[in-house]
N, C-alpha and C positions, 0 to 999 in steps of 0.2 A: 165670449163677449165679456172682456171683465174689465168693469169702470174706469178701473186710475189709468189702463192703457188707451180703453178707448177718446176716455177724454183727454187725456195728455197730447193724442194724434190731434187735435179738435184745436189745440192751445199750440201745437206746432205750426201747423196751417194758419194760425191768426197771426204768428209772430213774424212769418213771411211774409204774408199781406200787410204787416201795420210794417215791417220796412222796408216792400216796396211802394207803401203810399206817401211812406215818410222821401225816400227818396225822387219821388214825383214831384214834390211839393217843392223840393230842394234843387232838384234840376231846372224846374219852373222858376226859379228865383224868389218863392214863399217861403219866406220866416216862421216855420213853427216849431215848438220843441216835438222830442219823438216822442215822449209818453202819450201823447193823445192816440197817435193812431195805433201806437201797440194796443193802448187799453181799451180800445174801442173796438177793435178787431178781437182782442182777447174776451171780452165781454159781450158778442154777437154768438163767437164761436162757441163759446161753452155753455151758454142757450142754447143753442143748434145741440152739441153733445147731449145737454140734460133731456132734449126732446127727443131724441133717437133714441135715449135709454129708454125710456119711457115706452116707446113706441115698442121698442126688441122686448121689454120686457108683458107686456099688454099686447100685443099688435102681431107678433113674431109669426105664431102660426097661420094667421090670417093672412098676412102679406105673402107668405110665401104657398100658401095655396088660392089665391085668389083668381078668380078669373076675369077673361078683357072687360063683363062687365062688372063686376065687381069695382074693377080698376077704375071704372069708368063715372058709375054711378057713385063711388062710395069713396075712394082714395083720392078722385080728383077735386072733389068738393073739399075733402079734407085737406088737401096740398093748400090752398087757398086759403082757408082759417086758419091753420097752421103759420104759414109764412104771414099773415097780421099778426097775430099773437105775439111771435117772437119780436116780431118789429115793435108792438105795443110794450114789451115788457122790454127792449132793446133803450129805446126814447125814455123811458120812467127812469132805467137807470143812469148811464151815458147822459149826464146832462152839460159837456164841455159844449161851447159855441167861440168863435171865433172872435176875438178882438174887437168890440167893436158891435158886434151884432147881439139882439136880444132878444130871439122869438120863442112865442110861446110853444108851451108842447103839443099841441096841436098842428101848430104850422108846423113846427118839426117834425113831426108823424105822418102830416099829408106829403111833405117832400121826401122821407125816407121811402114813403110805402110807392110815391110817385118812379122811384129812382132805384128801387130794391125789390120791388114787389116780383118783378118776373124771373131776378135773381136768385131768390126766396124758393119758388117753386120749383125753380130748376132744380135746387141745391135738395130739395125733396127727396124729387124723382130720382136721383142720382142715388141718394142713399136706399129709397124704397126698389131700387133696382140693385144697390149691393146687397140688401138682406134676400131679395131672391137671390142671389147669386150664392149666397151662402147654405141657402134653402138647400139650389141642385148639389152643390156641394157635399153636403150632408147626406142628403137619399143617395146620391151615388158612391161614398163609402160607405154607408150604411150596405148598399148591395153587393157592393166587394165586400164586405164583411160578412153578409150573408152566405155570397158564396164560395170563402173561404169555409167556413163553419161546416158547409154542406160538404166539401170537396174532403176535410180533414172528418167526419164522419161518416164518408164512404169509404177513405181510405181503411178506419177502423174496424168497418165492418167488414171489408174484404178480408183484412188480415183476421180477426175473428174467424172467419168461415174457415181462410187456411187451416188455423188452427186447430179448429175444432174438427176440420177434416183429416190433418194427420194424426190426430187422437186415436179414433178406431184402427186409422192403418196398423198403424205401431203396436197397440194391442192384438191384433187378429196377428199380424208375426207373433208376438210371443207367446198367444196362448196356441199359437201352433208347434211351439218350442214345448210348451208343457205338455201337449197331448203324444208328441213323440217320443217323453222319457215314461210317459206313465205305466207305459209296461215292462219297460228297459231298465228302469231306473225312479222306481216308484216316491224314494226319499230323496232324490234330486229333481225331480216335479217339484215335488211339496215345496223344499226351499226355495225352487223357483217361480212357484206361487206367492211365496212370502216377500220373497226380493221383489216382484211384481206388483204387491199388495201398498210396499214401500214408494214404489217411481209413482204410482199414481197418486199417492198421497203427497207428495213433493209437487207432483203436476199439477195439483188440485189446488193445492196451496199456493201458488202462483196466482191463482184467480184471472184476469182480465189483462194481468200487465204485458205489454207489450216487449216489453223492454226489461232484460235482469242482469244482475252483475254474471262475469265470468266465473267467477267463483259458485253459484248459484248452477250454471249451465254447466260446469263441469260435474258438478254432485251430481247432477243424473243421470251424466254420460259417464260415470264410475259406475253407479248403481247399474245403469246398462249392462253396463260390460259384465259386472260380476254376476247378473241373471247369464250374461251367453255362455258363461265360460262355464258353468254348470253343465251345457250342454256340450260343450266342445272341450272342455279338460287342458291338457295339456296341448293339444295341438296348435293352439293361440299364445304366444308371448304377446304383452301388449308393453307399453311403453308411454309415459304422460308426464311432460319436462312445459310448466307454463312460469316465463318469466315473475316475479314476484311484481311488478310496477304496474301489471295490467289485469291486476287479480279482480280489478274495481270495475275494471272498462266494461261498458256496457252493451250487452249483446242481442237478437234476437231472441225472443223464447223457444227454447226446443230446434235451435238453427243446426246445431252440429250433430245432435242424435240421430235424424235421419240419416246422417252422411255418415255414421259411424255402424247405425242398422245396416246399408247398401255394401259396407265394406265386409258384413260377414254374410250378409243374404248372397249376394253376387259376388263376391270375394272367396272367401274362408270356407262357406257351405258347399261352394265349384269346385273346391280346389280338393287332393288327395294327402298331399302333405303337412307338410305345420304352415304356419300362418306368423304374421308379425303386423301389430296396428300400432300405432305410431302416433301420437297426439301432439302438438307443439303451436306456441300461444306464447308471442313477444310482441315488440314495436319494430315497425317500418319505417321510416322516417318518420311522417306524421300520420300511420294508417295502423290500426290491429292488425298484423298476419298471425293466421292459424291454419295451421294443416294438418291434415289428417292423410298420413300414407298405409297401405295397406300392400304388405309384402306376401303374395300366394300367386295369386293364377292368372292373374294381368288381368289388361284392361277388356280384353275380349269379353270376359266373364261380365261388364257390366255393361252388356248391351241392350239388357230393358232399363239400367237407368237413362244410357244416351242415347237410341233409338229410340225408343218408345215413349221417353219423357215420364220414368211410374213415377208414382203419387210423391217419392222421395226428395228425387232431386228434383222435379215440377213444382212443390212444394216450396222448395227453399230459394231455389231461383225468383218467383214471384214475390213471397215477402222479402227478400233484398232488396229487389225492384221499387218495393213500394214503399218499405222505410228511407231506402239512401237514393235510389234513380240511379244517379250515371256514377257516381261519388265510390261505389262498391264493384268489388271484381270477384268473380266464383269462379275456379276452373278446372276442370279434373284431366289427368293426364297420367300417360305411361314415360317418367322419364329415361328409366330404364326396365327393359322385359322382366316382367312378372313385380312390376312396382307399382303401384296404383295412387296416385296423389291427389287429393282437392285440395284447394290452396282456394281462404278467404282473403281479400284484403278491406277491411271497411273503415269505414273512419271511427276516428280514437275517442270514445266520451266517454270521461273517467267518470262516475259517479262520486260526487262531494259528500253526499248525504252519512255516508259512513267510513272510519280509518280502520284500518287493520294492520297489524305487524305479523309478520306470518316467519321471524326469525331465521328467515334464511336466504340467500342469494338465488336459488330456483326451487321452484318444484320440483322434484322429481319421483315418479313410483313407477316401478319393472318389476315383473314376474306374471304369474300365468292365474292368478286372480285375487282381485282389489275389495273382492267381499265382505 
């Protein structure tokens, strides 16, 4: 409700009224100038204005919780002194009369109130029924607003729980990595403790955020990798080629590490021979694609991710679902025997917040560990 527009609508409404009275007058075949009826309509209506402010500002929440008796006992009587008033202070100002005529302000006030009075009340209710109207207005987006709020704090907490549920998964894998070099391989434990020591603290430091750059989510799917290849040596070539343009775009937290855990849990660990994982991160028309292919033992081998739906890819399927809905695509496939692909497609949000020059046309790092 803010003044100079409310009133200005007040002083519009008057100016119509004063020329179609002016034109009434003039159709009628009466001689008057138009200033009268503008400034007599402009000067009714912007009393009416000054007493609605008044009212919206004093009156506002009462009116719009009032009940029939309320309305009845307390507003109606009100409509009534109201609509004299203005007419009292209408007459005091407005003192044109017509050519000719010269009556007092009394007689003028008994025939305005005689000929305006139930016009007056009307002209009330009408208003005291748009400040209701603005009333439901308000509680009802006030309640979409509420249960927006609630709707995007469940969302948060769901992903929260995801989160914090692939947290231990992904640990109980590694520290099952470290318990089977400790005797094999007592000084590649250790550093695999250390490397491990590392991803959690990068984890950690993340905190709550939902959402981190690609550059961010690749450092700890490097770290990753260079914990597994402690355990698996050479028989892993891996491969990580991410456009420079999408280093910003912003990703799930910890989206792609499960998919790159499942490629050597169910992948590389099945398999007898060498291995080859495969990272790649560009633009789609207007969508991030990133895939992750894993060359060993095919797809068979990942039949507790797609059968059984483990914690991995259960995991990443649902927080896509619930940051993007329909907007995002995951899908994992054998295009050719013993080639294993997930292919992301999500939509592209470059993060503004930071620039970086990264001096070269692509990423690229190959060989058998990123350590």
């Amino acid at each position: 409700m803010r003044p100079p527009i409310f009133l200005s609508a007040w002083v519009v409404l008057a100016l119509l009224f004063g020329f179609q009275e002016f034109a009434s007058f003039y159709l009628s075949g009466w001689k008057i100038p138009l200033w009268p009826p503008l400034l007599g309509w402009t000067i009714e209506f912007l009393l009416w204005g000054l007493i609605f402010l008044g009212m919206w500002q004093f009156l506002r929440e009462s009116i719009q919780s009032a009940s029939s008796r309320q309305m009845l006992l307390k507003y109606l009587p009100l409509s009534v002194v109201v609509s004299i008033i203005e007419e009292v202070l209408f007459v005091a100002i407005f003192r044109y009369q017509s050519p000719g005529k010269h009556y007092t302000y009394v007689i003028r006030l008994e025939r305005y109130l005689a000929s305006e009075l139930i016009t007056n009340i009307a002209i009330f209710w009408m208003v005291f029924a748009l400040f209701r109207s603005i009333g439901y207005y308000q509680r009802f987006r006030e309640r979409e607003h509420a249960a927006a709020r609630l709707q995007t704090q469940l969302v948060e907490a769901r992903l929260q729980a995801l989160q914090m549920q692939l947290n231990p998964h992904f640990l109980f894998n590694t520290l099952n990595s470290v318990s089977s070099l400790m005797r094999s391989d007592p000084d590649s434990a250790d550093e695999m403790l250390e490397r491990l020591s590392s991803l959690l603290r990068i984890t950690l430091a993340k905190g709550r955020a939902q959402k981190i750059r690609l550059q961010e989510e690749m450092e700890a799917v490097q770290l990753y990798v260079s914990i597994q290849q402690l355990r698996f040596g050479d028989r892993v070539q891996h491969n990580i080629q991410v456009a420079p343009e999408v280093w910003d775009a912003l990703v799930p937290t910890m989206i792609l590490q499960p998919i790159v855990e499942n490629a050597y849990v169910h992948g590389i660990a099945k398999s007898l021979g060498a291995g080859t994982i495969i990272i790649e991160a560009g633009i789609k028309g207007d969508r991030l694609r990133v895939s992750i292919c894993n060359i060993g033992s095919g797809l068979r081998s990942f039949q507790d991710a797609l059968g059984r739906q483990g914690v991995g890819i259960a995991n990443v399927k649902a927080r896509l679902e619930l940051h993007y809905g329909s907007r995002q695509s995951f899908s994992l496939r054998e295009p050719v025997p013993g080639e294993v692909t997930a292919l992301f497609l999500l939509p592209l949000e470059i993060d503004q917040s930071l620039s970086h020059d990264y001096g070269s046309s692509l990423y690229a790092a190959s060989g058998s560990d990123r350590g």
